[in-house]
C-alpha positions as a Markdown table, in Angstrom:
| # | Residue | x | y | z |
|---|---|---|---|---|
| 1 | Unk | 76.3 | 38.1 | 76.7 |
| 2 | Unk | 79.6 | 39.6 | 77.0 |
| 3 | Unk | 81.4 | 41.0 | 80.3 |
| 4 | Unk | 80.0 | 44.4 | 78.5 |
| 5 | Unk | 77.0 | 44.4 | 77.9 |
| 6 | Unk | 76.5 | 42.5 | 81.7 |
| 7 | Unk | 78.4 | 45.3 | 83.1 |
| 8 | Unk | 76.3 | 47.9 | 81.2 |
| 9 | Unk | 73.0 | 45.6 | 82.7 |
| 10 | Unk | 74.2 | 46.0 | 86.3 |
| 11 | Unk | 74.7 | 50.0 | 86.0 |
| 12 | Unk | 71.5 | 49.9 | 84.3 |
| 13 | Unk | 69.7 | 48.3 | 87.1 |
| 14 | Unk | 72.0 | 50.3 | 89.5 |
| 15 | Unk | 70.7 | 53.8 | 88.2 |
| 16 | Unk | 67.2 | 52.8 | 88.1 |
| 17 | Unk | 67.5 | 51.7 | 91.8 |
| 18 | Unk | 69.1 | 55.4 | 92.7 |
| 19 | Unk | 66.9 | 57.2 | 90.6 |
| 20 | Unk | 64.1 | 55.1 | 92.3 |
| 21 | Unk | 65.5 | 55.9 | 95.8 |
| 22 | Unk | 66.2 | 59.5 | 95.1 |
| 23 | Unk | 62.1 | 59.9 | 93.6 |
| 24 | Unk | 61.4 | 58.3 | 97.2 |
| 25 | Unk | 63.3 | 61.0 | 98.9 |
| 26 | Unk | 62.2 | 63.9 | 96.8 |
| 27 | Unk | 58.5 | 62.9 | 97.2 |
| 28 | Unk | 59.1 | 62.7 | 100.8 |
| 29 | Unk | 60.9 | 65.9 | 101.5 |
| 30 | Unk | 58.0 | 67.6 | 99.2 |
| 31 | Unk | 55.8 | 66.2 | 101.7 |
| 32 | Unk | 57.5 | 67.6 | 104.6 |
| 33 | Unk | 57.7 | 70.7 | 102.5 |
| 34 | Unk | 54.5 | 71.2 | 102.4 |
| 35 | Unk | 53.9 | 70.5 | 106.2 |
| 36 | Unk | 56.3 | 72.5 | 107.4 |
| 37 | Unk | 54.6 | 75.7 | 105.0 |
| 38 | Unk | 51.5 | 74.7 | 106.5 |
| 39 | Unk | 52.7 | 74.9 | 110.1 |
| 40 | Unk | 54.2 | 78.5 | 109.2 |
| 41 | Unk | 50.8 | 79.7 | 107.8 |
| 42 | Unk | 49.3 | 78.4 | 110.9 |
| 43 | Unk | 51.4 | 80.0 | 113.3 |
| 44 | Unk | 51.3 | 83.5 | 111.4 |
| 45 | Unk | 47.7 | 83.2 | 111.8 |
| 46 | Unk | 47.6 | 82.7 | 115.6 |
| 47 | Unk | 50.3 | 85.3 | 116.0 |
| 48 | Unk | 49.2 | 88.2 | 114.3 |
| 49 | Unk | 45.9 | 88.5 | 116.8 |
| 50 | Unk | 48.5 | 87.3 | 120.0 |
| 51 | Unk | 50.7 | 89.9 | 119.1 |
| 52 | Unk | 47.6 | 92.7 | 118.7 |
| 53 | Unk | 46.3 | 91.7 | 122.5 |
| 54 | Unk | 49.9 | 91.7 | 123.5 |
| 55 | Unk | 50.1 | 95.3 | 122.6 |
| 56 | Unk | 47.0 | 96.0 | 124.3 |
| 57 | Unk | 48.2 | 94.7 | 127.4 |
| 58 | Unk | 51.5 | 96.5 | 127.1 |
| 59 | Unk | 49.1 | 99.7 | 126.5 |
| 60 | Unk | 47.1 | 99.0 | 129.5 |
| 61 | Unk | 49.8 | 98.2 | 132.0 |
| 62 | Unk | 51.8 | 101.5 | 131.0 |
| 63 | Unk | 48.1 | 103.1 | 131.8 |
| 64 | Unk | 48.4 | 102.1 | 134.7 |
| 65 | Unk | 51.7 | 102.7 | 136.1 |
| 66 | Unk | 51.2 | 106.0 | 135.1 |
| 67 | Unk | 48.2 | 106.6 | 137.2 |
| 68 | Unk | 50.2 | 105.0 | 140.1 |
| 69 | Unk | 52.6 | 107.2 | 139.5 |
| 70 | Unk | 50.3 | 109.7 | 139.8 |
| 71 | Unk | 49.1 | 108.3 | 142.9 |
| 72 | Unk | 52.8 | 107.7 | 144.4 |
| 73 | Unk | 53.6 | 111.9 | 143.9 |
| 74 | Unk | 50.2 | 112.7 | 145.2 |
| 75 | Unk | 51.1 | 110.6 | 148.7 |
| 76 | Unk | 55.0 | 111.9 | 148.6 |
| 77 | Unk | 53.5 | 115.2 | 149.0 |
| 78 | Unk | 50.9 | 114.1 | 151.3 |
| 79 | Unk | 53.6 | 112.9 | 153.1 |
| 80 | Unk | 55.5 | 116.3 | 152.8 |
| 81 | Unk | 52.0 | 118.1 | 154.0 |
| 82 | Unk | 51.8 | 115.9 | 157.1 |
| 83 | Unk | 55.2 | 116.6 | 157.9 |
| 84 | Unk | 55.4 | 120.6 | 157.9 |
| 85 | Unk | 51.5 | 120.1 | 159.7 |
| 86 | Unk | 53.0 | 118.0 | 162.2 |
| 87 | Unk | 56.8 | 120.1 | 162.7 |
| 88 | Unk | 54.1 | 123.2 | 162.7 |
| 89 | Unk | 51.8 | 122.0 | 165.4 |
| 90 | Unk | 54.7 | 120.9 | 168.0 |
| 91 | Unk | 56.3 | 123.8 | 167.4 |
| 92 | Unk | 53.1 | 125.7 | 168.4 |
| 93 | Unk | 51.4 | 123.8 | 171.1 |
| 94 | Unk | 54.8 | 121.9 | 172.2 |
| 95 | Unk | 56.3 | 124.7 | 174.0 |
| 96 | Unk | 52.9 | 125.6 | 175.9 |
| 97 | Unk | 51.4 | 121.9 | 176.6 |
| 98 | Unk | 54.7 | 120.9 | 177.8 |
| 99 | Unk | 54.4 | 124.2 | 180.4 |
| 100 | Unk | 51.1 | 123.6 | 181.6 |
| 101 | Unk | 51.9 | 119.8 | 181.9 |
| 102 | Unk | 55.1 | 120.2 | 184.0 |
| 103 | Unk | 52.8 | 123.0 | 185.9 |
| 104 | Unk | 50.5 | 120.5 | 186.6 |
| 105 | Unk | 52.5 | 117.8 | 187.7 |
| 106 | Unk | 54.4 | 120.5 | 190.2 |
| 107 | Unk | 50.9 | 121.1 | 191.8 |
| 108 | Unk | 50.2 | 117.5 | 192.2 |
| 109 | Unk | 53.0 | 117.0 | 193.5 |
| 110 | Unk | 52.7 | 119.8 | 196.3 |
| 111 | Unk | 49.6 | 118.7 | 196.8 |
| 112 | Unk | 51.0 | 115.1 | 197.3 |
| 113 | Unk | 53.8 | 116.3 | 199.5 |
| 114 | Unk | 51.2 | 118.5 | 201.8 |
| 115 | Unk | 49.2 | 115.2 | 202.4 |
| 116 | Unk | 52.0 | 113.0 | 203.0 |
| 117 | Unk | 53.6 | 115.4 | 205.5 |
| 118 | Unk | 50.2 | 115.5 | 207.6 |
| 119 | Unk | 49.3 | 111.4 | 207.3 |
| 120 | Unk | 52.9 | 109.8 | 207.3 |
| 121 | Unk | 55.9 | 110.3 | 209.7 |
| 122 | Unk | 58.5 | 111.8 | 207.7 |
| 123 | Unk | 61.0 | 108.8 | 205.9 |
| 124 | Unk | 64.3 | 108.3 | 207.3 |
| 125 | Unk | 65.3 | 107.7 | 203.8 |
| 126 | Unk | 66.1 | 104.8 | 203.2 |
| 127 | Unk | 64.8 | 103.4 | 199.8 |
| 128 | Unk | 63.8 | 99.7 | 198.6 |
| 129 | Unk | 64.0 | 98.8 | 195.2 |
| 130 | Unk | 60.3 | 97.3 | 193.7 |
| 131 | Unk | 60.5 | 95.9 | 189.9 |
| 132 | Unk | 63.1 | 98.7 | 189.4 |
| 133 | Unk | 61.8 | 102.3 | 191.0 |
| 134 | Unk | 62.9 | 103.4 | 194.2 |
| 135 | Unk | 59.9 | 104.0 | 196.7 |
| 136 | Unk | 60.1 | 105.5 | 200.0 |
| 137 | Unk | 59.6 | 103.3 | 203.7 |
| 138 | Unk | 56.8 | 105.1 | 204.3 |
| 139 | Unk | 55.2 | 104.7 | 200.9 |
| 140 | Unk | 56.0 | 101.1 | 201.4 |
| 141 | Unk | 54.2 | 100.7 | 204.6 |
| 142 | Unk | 51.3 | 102.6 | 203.3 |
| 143 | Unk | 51.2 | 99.9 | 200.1 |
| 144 | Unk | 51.5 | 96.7 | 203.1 |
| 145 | Unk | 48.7 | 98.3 | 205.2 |
C-alpha cells in the first residue's frame, strides 16, 4: 500500500466515524424533538381549561366588587343620612334639653343651698383640695362625721 491509498483509508475510516457520531446526534435530538412537542401538547391541554376557570374567577371577583361597591355608596349615604338626622336633632332638642337641664340643676342647687344654710354653719371659706375639686370646710366635716 502506498502513502495514498493509506491516507485515503484513514479519511475513509475518519468520515465513517463523523458520519457515525453525527447519526448518534441526529437520532438523539429527534428524540428530544419529540419530547419536547409532547410536553407542549401537554401543557396546551392543561392550559386551555386553566385559562377558562381563570376567566371565571376574574368574572366572579369583578361581580363582586361591584356589589360591594354597591354596598360601600349605600353606607356613604347612610352615613350622610345619620349625619343631617343627627346635626337635625341637636339643633332641635339641643337648645331646649340644654335649658331645662341647666334649669334643673339651678333648682337643685337652691334647693342644696336652702338645706345647707339651715343644717351647717356658714363656711369661712377656706377650701381643701380632695383628688383635684375644691370642697368647702363644712362639706368636709359633714363627709368626716
Amino acid at each position: 500500500m502506498t502513502g495514498g491509498e493509506v491516507a485515503g483509508i484513514l479519511v475513509a475510516v475518519f468520515w465513517a466515524i463523523l458520519v457515525s457520531f453525527l447519526a448518534v446526534v441526529l437520532a438523539r435530538l429527534a428524540q428530544t424533538l419529540r419530547a419536547t412537542t409532547r410536553l407542549v401538547a401537554d401543557v396546551t391541554e392543561q392550559a386551555v381549561p386553566l385559562l377558562a376557570d381563570a376567566s371565571a374567577t376574574v368574572r366572579s371577583a369583578q361581580t363582586q366588587l361591584d356589589r360591594v361597591d354597591a354596598i360601600a355608596s349605600d353606607v356613604q349615604e347612610v352615613t350622610a343620612n345619620a349625619s343631617a338626622l343627627s346635626t337635625t336633632v341637636a339643633s332641635t332638642f339641643g337648645g331646649p334639653l340644654v335649658k331645662v337641664a341647666a334649669f334643673g340643676y339651678g333648682v337643685r342647687r337652691a334647693l342644696g343651698r336652702g338645706r345647707d344654710r339651715e343644717e351647717v354653719p356658714p363656711a369661712t371659706g377656706r377650701r381643701t383640695v380632695i383628688v383635684g375639686r375644691t370642697v368647702p370646710r363644712a362639706r368636709r366635716r359633714k363627709q368626716k362625721g
